[in-house]
N, C-alpha and C positions, 0 to 999 in steps of 0.2 A: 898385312900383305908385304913383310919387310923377305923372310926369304922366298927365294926365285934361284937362290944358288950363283948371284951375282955381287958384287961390291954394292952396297947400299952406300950410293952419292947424298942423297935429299930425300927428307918427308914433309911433303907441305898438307896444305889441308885437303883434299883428293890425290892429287897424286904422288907417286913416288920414284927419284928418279937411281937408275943402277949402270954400273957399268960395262957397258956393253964388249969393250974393245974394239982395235982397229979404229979409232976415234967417232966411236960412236957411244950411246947413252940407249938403253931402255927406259921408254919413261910408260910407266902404270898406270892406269886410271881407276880409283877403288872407285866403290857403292857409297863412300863417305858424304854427307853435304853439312855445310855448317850457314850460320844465321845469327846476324851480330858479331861476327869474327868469333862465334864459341862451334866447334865439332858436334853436332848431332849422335847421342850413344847409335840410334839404329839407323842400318843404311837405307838407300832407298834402290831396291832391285833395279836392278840394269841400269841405271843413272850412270855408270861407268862403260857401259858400253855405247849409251848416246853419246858423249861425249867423245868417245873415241871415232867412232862412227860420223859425227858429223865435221868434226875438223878433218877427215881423211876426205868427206866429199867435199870442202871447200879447198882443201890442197891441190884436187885434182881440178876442180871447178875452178882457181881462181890462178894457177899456176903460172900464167902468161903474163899475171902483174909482178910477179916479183918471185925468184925463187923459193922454198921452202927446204924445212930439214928431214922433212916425212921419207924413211929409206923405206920401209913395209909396216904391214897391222900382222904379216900372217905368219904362226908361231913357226911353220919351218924353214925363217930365216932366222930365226932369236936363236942365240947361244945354246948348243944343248943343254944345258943344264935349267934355261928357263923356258925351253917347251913345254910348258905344264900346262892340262887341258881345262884347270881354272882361270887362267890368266885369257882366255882366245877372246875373241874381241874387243880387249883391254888394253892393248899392248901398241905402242909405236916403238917399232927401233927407229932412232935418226938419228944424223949425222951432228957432234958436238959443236954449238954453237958459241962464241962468245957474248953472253946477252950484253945489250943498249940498258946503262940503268936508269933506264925511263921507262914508264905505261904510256904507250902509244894510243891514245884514248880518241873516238870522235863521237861527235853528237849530231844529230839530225832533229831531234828535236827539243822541245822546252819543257825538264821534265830533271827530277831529282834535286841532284845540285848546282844546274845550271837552273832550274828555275827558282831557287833558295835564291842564285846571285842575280838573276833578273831582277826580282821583284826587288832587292835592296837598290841596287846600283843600276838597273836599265840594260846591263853587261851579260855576254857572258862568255867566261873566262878574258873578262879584262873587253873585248870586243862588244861595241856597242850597237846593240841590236834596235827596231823599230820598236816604236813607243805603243805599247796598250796591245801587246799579243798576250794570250789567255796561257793559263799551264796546260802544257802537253802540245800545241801549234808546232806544227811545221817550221823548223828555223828559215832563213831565204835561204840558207846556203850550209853545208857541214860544215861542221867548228873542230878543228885539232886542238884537243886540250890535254897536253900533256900532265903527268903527275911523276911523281916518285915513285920508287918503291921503297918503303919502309920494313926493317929489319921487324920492327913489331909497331903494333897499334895499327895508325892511318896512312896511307901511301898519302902525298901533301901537292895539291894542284900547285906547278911551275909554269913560267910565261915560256911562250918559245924560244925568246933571249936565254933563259936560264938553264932551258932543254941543250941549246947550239953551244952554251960556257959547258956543259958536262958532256957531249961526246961530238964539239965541232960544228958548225954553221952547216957543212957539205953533206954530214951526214945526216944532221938533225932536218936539214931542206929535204934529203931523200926520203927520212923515214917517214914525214908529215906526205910527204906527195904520196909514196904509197901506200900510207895508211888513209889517206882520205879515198882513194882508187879503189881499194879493196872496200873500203865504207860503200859506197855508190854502185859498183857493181854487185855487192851482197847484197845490199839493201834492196837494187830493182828487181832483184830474182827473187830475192823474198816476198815483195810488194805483190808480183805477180801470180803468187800463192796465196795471198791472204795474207801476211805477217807481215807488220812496220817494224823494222830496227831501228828503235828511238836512239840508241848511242853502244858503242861497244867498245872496247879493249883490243888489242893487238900489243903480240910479243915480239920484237924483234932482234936479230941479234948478225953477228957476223961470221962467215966460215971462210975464210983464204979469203980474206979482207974484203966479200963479196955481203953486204946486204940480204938476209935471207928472212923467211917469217919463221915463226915459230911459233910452242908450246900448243895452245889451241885457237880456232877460228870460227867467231861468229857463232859462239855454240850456247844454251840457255846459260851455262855460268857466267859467260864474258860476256852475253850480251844482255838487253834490253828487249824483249822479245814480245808485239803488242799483235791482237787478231784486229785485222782490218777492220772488222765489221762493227769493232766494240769501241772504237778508236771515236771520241767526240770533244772537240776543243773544251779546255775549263776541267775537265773529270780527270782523272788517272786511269787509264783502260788497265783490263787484266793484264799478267806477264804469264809467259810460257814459261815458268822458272820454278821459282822457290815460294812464288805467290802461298798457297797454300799453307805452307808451312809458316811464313812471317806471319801469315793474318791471325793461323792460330796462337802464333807465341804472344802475337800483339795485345790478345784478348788474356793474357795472364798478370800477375805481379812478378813475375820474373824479372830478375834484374840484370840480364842479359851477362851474365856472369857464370862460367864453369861450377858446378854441374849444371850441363842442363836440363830441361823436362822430359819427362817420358813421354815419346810421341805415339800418340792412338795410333793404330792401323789406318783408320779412316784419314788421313793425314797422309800418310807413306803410303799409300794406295791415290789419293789425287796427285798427289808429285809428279808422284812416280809418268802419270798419265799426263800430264803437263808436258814432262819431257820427251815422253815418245812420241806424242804429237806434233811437237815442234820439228824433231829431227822427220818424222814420216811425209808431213806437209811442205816442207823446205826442197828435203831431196826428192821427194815422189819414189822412195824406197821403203821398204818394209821392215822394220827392225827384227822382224823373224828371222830373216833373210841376213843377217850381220851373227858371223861366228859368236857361239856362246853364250847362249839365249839363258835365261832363268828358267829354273823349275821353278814356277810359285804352288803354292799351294791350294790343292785342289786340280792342280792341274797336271797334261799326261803329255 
């Protein structure tokens, strides 16, 4: 998906970002998803339009905590040359940001790598938590654990001291408050749909020295995504994610290393349905209803 008939700035592993003009970026959202840090050969239909789709409803939904750079999703603001009727529900033009290089990361509960550092150290992220909570507990309170972003490999959890030494106490204070803001208010709206956000990511960045969010929001990639219902202290509940796809690569001798496996259908068909549920249960919108639906097949 590199041309659109724009500068091609970036290709990361979904999206791609171009240059818009007028100090703006098109950023793309493909059908790509990867697993282990390797790219998946097949996509998973409309995966790029959930995404897109659901960070434009938390832009609007959560716009009162902190500005964003979402200028439009719809193609007859894009540069003529990138109106193209493949790209339509794929697409944000926004305004160029300068990013924080830090992952704005928060945790609500005791689950992945905060429970790896629980159970060693009682911690997590360096914060010492109550003795004898189970994997997956409710923490008392959200955790700001920032990391890195790493050129390659692992992005590398930093203290908030380490966060304030790379982009200043003032702003590192701001981005923690309103990245725990935006945690807690996702989170209750989600909660009251069915769905826990055990921990999520947050990009943020600055435009005319103003604090803005960015990239995506609260969406299955960046976040932790659990059904209410399935949620039981001690266990791992399902995720609205990539579930599917890890459990199958889990059950292989794959050595998590390029190339990867040829995924069944039966695979890219639950994903795929992971994700539209997530975005349809959240927003209470229909992903019909979100420009540039897939033909799948067999269907009219």
């Amino acid at each position: 998906m590199s041309d659109v008939g724009l500068a091609h700035l970036h290709a990361g592993k979904v999206r791609d970002l171009y240059d818009a003009g007028d100090g703006c970026v098109l950023v793309v959202t493909s059908d790509r998803i990867s697993a282990f840090d390797v790219v998946m050969a097949e996509p998973i239909p409309d995966k790029g339009r959930v995404l897109t789709a659901m960070s434009a409803f938390w832009f609007e939904q959560l716009g009162d905590v902190a500005p964003h750079h979402l200028v439009s999703t719809e193609l007859a603001d894009l540069p003529e040359p990138a109106r193209r009727p493949e790209l339509a529900g794929r697409v944000m033009l926004c305004r160029r940001a300068e990013m924080l290089p830090i992952e704005c990361i928060v945790r609500g509960y005791l689950t992945g790598s905060a429970w790896r550092e629980y159970r060693q150290e009682g911690t997590v992220h360096g914060e010492a938590m109550p003795p004898g909570l189970p994997e997956s507990a409710r923490l008392p309170k959200p955790v700001f654990t920032p990391s890195t972003k790493a050129e390659s490999g692992h992005d590398e959890n930093i203290s908030f001291a380490r966060a304030a030494d790379l982009v200043g106490v003032d702003l590192a204070t701001r981005a923690r408050d309103v990245s725990l803001e935006l945690y807690r208010r996702g989170a209750d709206w989600a909660a009251e749909r069915g769905i826990l956000v055990a921990d999520t990511k947050f990009e943020l960045g600055l435009i005319d020295h103003e604090l803005v969010v960015a990239d995506e929001v609260l969406t299955p990639d960046s976040s932790r995504f659990w059904p209410a219902e399935r949620w039981v202290e001690g266990a791992t509940p399902p995720s609205f994610d990539k579930e599917p796809l890890r459990r199958w690569l889990a059950g292989l001798s794959w050595d998590k290393t390029p190339p990867a496996p040829t995924l069944p259908s039966e695979v890219v068909v639950a994903t795929r349905a992971r994700y539209i549920d997530a975005y349809e249960r959240i927003s209470g919108r229909s992903l019909d209803d979100w420009p540039g639906r897939a033909q799948l097949p067999g269907t009219c």
